[in-house]
N, C-alpha and C positions, 0 to 999 in steps of 0.2 A: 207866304201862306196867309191865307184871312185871318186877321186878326180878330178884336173884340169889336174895332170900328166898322171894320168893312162889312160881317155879318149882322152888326143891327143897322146898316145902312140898308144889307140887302133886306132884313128881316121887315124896315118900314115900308119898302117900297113894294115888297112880295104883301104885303098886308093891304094894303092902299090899292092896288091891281089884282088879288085871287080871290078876297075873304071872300067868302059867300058864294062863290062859284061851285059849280058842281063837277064834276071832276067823268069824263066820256071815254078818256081809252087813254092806256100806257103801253108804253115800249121801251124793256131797256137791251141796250146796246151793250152793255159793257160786265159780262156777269160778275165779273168781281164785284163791282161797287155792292152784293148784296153780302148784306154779315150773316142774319140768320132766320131769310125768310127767302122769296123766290118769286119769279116773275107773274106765276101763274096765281099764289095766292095774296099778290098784291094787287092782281087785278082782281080775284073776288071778291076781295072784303072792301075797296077802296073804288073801287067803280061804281058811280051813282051815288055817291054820299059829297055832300057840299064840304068844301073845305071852310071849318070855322071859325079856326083861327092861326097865322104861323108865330110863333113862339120861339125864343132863342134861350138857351143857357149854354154858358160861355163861347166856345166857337160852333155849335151846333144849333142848326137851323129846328124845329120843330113843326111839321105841320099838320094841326089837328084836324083830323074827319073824321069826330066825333067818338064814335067807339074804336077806333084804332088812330095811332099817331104815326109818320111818319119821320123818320130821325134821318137825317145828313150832316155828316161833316164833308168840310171841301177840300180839307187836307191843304198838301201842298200849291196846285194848281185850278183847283177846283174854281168856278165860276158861272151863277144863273143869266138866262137871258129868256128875254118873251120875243125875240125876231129867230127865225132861222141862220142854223150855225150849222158850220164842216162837221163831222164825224162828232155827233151830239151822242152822251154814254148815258141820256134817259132821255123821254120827252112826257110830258105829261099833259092832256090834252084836254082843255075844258068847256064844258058846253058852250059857255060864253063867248065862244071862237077868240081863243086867248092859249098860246101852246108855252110851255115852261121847257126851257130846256137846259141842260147841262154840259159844262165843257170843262174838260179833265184833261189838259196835255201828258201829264206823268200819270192818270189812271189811277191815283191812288184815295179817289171820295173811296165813301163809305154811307149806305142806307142801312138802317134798322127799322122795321116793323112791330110795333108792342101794341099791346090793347092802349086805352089813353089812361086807362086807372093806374096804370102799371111802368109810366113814363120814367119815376124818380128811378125804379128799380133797375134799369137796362144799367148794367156794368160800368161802360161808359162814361155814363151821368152820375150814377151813385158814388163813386171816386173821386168827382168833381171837389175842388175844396173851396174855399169862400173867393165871392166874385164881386170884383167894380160896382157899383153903382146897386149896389145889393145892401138887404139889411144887414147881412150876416158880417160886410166889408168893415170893420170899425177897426180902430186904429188899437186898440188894445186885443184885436183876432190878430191884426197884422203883428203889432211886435212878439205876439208869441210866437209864430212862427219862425221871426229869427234865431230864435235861442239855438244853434246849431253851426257849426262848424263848415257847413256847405256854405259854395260858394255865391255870391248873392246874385250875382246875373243866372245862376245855375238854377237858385232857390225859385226867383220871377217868372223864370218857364216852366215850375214844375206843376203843372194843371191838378196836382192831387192838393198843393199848396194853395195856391191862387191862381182862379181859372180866369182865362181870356186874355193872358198877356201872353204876346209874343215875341219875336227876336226884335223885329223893330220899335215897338213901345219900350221892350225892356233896355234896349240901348238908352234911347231919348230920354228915359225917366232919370237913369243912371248917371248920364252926362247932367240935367239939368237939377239933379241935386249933388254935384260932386262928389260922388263915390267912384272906387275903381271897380269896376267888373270881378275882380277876382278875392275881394273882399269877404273874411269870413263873413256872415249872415251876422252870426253876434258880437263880432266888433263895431258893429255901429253905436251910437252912443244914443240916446232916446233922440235927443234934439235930429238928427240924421236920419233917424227911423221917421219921425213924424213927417221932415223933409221930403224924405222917397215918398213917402204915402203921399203925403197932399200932391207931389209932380205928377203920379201917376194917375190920380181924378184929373188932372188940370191935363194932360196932356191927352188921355182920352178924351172930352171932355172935346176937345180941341179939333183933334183927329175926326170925331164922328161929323162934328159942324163942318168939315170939311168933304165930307162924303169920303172919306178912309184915305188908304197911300197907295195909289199903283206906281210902284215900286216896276213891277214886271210884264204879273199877269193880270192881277186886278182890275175886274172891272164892273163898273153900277149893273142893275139888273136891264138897263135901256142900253148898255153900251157904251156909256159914258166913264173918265178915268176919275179917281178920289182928285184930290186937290195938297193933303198933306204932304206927302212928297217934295213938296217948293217949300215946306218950312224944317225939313230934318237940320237935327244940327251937328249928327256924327253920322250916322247908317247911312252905309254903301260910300262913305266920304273917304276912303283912305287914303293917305297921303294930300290931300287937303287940309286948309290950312282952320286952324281951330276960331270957329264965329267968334270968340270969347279973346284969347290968348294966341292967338296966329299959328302955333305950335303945328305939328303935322297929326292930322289924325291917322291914329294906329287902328292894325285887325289883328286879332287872336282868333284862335279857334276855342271854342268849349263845347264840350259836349259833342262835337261836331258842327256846333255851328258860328259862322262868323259875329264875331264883337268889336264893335266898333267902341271906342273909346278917345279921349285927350289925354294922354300920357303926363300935359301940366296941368291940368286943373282935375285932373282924376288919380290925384297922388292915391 
């Protein structure tokens, strides 16, 4: 899934290639992706208004024309491009002769349609809990959140807790401040908290300089792959041997999803 890096990867390059365009005709392909608006009034109200700006909060792209905003998540699969693609699930067409389009293998993006006054308010977004590289991110929001018996790799994906972190940040963060995945939230000792927090700036941080992690599906908005991938030091590693301590790196499941961990240096 896109994480926090790979969506303002896409969010700078979608800004540098669309602002100021004006936006000729849409097509979506895929009705799901719409949450609670529809083909027909997305093309009234957004056709012929310049896009003025794209905007991100945590993994959701934002793109503003003006009196209405455009809201996607990419979900699992999700991934933009400005070339023609196989079975695209929108295309968005702009005067500029410049077409945006969208590729969804599992289908499961998501658009929302709001006025732009009304953007914090979409469910969504309003649930969001404090995010990276944000004012709100300060190290004394973050240790209150641990005070809780969840478990801490659990706590890092909960997007109500802290948004934009996903399974692979929250692996790397976890490993390069030596905690184990399954660590209650409040056992950590302040020293440990400050630890996680500063890896997780420093490994974002990292990851965006790198243009994100294609891992799978990811990919830049030209078709190009992230670059962070060559430097993970647990995720998707299992049974390889630990960068650090040679050891075998392990997977667990949480939640349902896979964690990668070092079983000796993440006593």
């Amino acid at each position: 899934m896109p994480e926090l890096p790979e969506v303002e990867t896409l969010r700078r390059a979608l800004a540098r290639e669309l602002e100021g365009c004006r936006l000729k005709a849409l097509k979506i392909y895929e009705p799901r992706l719409l949450q609670n608006t529809s083909e027909q009034e997305l093309q009234q109200v957004l056709i012929g208004s310049r896009l003025r700006a794209v905007k991100r909060r945590a993994k959701f792209l934002l793109f503003d024309f003006g009196r209405h905003t455009a809201i996607l998540h990419l979900r699992m699969t999700g991934w933009l491009a400005l070339h023609p693609i196989a079975n695209p699930r929108f295309c968005f067409e702009f005067v500029e002769n410049k077409t945006l389009y969208l590729h969804d293998t599992r289908r499961l993006a998501t658009l929302y349609l709001v006025p732009s006054t009304r953007v914090n308010k979409l469910p969504p977004l309003c649930k969001l809990g404090i995010e990276p590289f944000q004012p709100s991110y300060t190290f004394e929001n973050f240790i209150a959140l641990l005070q809780t018996d969840q478990e801490i790799k659990r706590l890092l994906l909960d997007q109500r807790k802290i948004a934009g972190i996903g399974n692979i940040y929250a692996c790397e963060a976890l490993f390069a401040s030596k905690i184990h995945p399954q660590r209650p939230a409040k056992s950590l000792s302040r020293l440990e908290a400050r630890r996680l927090f500063t890896q997780i700036d420093k490994i974002l941080m990292r990851a965006l300089a790198e243009q994100g992690t294609s891992v799978r599906t990811y990919r830049g908005l030209m078709g190009e792959p992230g670059g962070f991938q060559n430097f993970l030091k647990v995720y998707d590693r299992a049974g390889k041997p630990c960068v650090r301590c040679r050891a075998k790196i392990v997977r667990i499941m949480q939640s349902g999803r896979g964690t990668y961990f070092c079983p000796h240096c993440q006593k």
